[in-house]
Structure formats: C-alpha cells, structure tokens
N, C-alpha and C positions, 0 to 999 in steps of 0.2 A: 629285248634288252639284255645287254651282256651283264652276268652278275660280277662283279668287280671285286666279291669280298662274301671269303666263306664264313662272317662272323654271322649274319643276318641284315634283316631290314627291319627299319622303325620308319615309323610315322608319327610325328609330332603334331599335333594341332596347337597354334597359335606358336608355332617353332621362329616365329619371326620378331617376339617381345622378347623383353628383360631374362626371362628365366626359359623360353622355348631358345632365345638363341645360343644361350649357355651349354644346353641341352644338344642342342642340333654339333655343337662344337668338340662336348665331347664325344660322341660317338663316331663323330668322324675321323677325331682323331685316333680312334681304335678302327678305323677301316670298316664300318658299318655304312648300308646304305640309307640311306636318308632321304625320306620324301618329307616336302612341307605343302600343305594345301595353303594357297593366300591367295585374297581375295583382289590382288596386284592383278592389274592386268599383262602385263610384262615382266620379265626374267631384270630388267637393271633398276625396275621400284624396288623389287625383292631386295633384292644384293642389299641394294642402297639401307634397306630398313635391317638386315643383320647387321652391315658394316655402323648403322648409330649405335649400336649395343658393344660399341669393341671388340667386333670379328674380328679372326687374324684373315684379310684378303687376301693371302697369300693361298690357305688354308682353303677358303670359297674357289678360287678361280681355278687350283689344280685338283678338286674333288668335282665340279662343273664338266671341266673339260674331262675327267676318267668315267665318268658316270656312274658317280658314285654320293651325288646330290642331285635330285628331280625335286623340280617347283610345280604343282597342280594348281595352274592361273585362275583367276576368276570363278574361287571358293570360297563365297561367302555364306560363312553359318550364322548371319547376323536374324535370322529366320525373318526377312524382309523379301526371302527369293524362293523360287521353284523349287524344293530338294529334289522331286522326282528329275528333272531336265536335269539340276546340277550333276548327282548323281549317273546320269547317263550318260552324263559326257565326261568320266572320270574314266582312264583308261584301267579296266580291271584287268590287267595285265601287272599293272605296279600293287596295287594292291592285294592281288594271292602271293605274291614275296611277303608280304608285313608279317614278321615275326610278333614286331610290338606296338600297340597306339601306345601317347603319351597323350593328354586331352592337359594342356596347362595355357587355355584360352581364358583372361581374364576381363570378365564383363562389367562394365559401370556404364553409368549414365549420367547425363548430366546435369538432370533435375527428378525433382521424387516422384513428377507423373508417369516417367521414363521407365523406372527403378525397375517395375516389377514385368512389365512388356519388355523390354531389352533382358532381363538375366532370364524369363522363363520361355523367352519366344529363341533364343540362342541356346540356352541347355536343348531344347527340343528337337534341334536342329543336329546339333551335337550327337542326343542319342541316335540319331537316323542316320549320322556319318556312320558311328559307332556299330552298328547295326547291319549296316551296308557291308563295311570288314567284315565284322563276324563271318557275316555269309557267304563271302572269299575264303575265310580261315579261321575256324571254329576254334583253332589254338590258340588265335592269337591272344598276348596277356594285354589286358586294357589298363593302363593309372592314372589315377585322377587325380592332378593337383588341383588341389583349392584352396578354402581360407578357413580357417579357425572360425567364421564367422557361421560356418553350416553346421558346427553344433552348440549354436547357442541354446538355452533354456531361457533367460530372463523374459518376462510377463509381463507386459506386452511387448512383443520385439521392434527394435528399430527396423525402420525400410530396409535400410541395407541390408541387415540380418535377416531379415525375414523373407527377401528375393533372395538371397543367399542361400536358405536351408530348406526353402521350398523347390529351388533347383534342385538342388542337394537331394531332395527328398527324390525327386524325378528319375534321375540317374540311379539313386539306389533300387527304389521298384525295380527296374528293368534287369537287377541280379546280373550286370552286364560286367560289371567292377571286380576287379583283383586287388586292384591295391589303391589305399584312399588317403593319398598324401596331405598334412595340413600341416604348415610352416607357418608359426606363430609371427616374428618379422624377420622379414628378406634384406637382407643388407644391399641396399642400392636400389630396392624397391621404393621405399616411402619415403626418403630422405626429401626429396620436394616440396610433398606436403606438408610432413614433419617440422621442416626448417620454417615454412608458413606461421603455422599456429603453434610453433616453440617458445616465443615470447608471449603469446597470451598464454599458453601452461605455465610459465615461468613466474606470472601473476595470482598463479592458486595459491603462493608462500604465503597473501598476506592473509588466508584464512587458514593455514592449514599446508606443516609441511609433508605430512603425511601422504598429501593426497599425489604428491609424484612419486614421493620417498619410501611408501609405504609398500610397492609390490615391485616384482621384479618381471622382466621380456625375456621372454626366451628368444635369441638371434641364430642365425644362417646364413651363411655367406654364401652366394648364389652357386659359387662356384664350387663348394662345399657339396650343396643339396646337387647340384649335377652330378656330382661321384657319388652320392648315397645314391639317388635315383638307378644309376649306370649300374653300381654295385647290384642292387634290389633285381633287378628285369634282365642284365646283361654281362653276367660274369661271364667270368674267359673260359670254364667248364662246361656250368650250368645254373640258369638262372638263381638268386635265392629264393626268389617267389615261391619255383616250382617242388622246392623243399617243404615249403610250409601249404599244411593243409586247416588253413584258415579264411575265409573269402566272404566278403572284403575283408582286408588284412589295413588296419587305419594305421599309417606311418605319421611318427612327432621328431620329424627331423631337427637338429639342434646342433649349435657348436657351443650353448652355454648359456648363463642366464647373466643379465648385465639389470641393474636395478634402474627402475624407468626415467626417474628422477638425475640419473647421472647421463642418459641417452638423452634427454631434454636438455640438458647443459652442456654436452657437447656439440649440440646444432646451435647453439647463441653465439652471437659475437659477442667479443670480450664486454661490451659497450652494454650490454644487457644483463650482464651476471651479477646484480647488483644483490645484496642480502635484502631479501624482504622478511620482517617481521611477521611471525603469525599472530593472528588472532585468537585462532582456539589455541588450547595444548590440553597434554594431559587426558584424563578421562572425558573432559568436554568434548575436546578434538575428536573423539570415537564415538559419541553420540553425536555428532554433527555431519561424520563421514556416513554411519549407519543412515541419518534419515534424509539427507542429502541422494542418495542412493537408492533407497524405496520412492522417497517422492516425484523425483523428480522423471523419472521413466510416466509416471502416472498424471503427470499435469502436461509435460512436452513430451508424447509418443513420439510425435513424430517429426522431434526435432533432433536430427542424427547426433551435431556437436554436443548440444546439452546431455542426452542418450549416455555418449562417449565420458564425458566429465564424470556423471553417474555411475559408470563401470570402471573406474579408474578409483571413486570415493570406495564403493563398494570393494574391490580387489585390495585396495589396503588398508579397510577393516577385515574383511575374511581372514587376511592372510594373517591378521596380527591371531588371528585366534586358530590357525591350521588347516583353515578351511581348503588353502589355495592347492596346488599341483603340486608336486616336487621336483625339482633337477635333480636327479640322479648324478654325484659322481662316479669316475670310474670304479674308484675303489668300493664305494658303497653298492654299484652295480655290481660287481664281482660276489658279492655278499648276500646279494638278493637273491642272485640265480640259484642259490644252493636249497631254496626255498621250492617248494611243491609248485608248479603248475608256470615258473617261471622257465624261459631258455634263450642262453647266450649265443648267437652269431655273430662272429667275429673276423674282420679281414682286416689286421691294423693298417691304419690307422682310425677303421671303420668299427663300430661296435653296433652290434643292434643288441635290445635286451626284451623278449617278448614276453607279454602277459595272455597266456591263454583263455583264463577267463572274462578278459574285455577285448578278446581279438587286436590287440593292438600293439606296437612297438615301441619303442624309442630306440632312436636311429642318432647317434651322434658319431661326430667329430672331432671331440674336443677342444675349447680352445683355454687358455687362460685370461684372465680379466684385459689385462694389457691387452690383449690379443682382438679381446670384442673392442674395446675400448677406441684399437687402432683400425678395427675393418669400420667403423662409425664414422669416427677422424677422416680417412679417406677417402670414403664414401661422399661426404661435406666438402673436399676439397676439389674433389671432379665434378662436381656439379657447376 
C-alpha cells in the first residue's frame, strides 16, 4: 500500500455514524489516511452511510480513488461473530500504519432485555479490535468517545446507565485508554428523539417550572468536537496527548452551556409553546423536586423515561444549591490556571484547561448563547 500522506493513519471505529463521519472528514481533510472497519459488505453501502451524514462526495471519491481512505468489509463488533476469523482476515498490513484508534461506536438497543447483551457483548469485541492494534503498534494512542452516562453514581442505576458504565468499566480494566472523551449533548445527535418527548417535557410546567428551567446542558457541535478531537491525537507538530502525562486523560468537550428548559422550547412548534401554570413554586417547588428525585429511581428502577424525569428534578434542585458542575468561562478560565495543579493548553480557537488532580480537561470552543441557540435552531430544521 502506497502511503499517500506523511501526516499518519487513523482508524476510526464506528467512522460511518453521526460523529465517526465527522471525524473521518476531518482528518482527511488534513491528508491523513483513514481506515474504517464496517460491518457493509460492499465499498457503495459504505459511501452511501457517510454520504447520510453530509459527506462532502467530492471529498470521498478523490481520497478513495489516491488511497488515501480503506474500508475493512464485513467488521462487525456487534460481538454476535468470530473475532478470532474476523480478525484473521484483517489485512495486518493496514493496521501497523495506525498511528491512532478512535473507538466512537455507539451501542443501544431496542428493548431492556437487549440493553446489557448488546453494549457488554460489543464493548468486548471492541476491546479485542483494540488489542489486535495494539499488537501491530504498541504506540498507537487509543480514544474513547462515550456518553456522560459511564460515570453515573445515582443508586440504583438505570439500564441504560448501567450497560453504559459497566462497559465503561470493561475498557477501563484493560488500561488500554489515552484519552476518555465524554460530550454532555451532541448537536444533531439527539434532536430526533428530543423533538419526540419535547412536548411531553413541555407538560412538567404544570407542576413545576423549575424542573426544565432549573439546570443547564452542556452543547457540542459535532463539528466542533471533531477539531478538539483532531486537535487532542493529531496536531500538525505533535500530538497534545503526547504532552500530557496523564492516562486516561477524561476530556469535557464543550462549546457552552445553553439552559435545558430553553433547548426543550426550541424543539416545539409554535402550536405547543403554550404558558403552563405551575403548581408548586417557591420552597414547595424544591421540596417536591428533592423527593420527586429520590423516589422515584426507587419505586421505577427500571423505567429509563421516568429514571430521566427524576435526574432532570434532581439536577435543578442540586444546582439551586451548587451542587452542580460549572462552565467555565474563558475569562474565568484564564483565572483558574494561575492556581496550583491547574494548566492551560491553548490553540485559538481551542482552549483545553486541565485539572491534575481529577485527571481530566475541559476542552472548549466557545460559543455564545445566540450561537447554541442557532446550532439547536438548525439542527431542528434539517431534520
């Protein structure tokens, strides 16, 4: 195989969804070579599933034809197949090039007997890709995007959370991980199901408006978190990863925090933005959100939506009293680092601000209200 580009190689898992083809996009546009494992049996399924995501075809058919994009057919990590055959039959030629794995393969399922067979029988799978590289190229940097959902604490966890962090947990053992992405909401991610049960979140006003109003999302515009990512694994010197002697290194990518309550009113039609009355207010209201939010994990474990409503009650009593997270501005960022055990990495429009003592980052973009406000707006109009 002729190397087409002295930047390196990446290998993307799951480089064929929402945020792998984002991913696969930019690095090609930097002249990187690019392998994607899918489980396509054919070269024009492939195509066809980056081109849903708003490829540029232009982009696909002249990085195809220089060889400078490889599709690895009929790789499926759904761990329902052989990994030893699959594996065998991966030409290990493309993979001693792989500078970088990206692992941003996102598992669900369709019902809750599914949940935890489909995300621990595919993380498992994953770490034996992962593994397989390695032992091509013991350098290469591995990162993990995932969900906010793999370091939940709340007792007893929902299904989803809890195949979440048990994966989670899987891939952590195996000390295989560099860097441990987790994007709070993906702009163009969820809008689907968002737009769905927007009008029934639009109906918690008549107990409580607190319970949309009361906490804020942290947002990422896909295309955003593909230049932090790009940034982090694939600067134009030298990685920043290979700067930092942290591992795993947990990234909180961000372009800003937009309050949830105003991201639930921009997915309604006009025809639903109706003023509802509350119920509670006042100190009621916060004793109704407090046990709202204890009980109700404890009578429906394991019922995800009701789960959800309960960390939504919860997060905007927390938050009234400081319990919650903070967004960092920049200027307050600027402020922090000056502090013991804080450090600033910087490439504007990119800012990371690290915490040594929780191993971890925040990684932003930032944007202004307006700004979330219109990548949400958009989001809702292309769908």
């Amino acid at each position: 195989m002729k190397n087409a580009s002295n930047r390196g190689a990446i290998l993307i898992l799951g480089g064929t969804g929402f945020i792998g083809a984002r991913l696969t996009q930019y690095f090609l546009e930097r002249d990187w070579i690019v392998f994607i494992p899918t489980r396509c049996a054919n070269i024009e399924d492939t195509k066809n599933k980056l081109l849903s995501h708003s490829f540029s075809k232009q982009l696909l058919e002249s990085k195809l034809s220089n060889k400078c994009l490889f599709f690895i057919l009929n790789c499926d990590l759904s761990g329902n197949h052989d990994m030893t055959m699959l594996l065998n039959s991966v030409d290990t030629i493309y993979l001693e090039k792989v500078n970088i794995l990206i692992n941003c393969v996102a598992v669900t399922a369709g019902n809750l007997q599914d949940i935890y067979k489909v995300n621990l029988g595919t993380m498992a799978s994953i770490i034996e890709f992962i593994r397989y590289v390695k032992s091509r190229n013991k350098n290469v940097i591995i990162c993990h995007i995932g969900s906010i959902a793999e370091l939940s604490i709340d007792y007893p966890l929902a299904p989803y959370e809890e195949s979440k962090k048990k994966a989670w947990n899987m891939l952590l053992a195996t000390n295989l991980i560099d860097i441990h992405c987790l994007p709070w909401y993906v702009k163009g991610r969820g809008e689907i199901s968002m737009t769905t049960v927007a009008p029934n979140l639009w109906k918690l006003h008549r107990w409580s408006r607190k319970w949309l109003y009361g906490h804020t999302v942290h947002i990422v515009d896909v295309d955003s978190l593909a230049r932090m990512i790009g940034w982090l694994v694939g600067s134009e010197n030298d990685s920043v990863i290979n700067q930092i002697s942290i591992k795993p290194l947990t990234i909180y990518p961000t372009n800003g925090v937009l309050n949830f309550g105003t991201m639930v009113e921009l997915m309604l039609k006009t025809s639903n933005k109706k003023d509802i009355p509350s119920f509670f207010k006042g100190r009621i209201e916060d004793i109704f959100l407090k046990i709202y939010g204890i009980i109700t994990p404890m009578i429906f474990p394991k019922n995800q939506y009701l789960r959800r409503l309960a960390n939504f009650a919860k997060q905007s009593y927390e938050s009234k009293y400081g319990y919650h997270d903070k967004f960092y501005t920049l200027n307050e960022i600027y402020e922090i680092q000056k502090q013991p055990g804080y450090l600033i990495i910087e490439n504007a429009p990119l800012l990371g601000l690290i915490n040594h003592a929780k191993k971890s980052m925040w990684l932003t973009e930032q944007y202004t209200e307006e700004e979330l406000r219109a990548t949400i707006t958009q989001s809702i109009l292309s769908l």
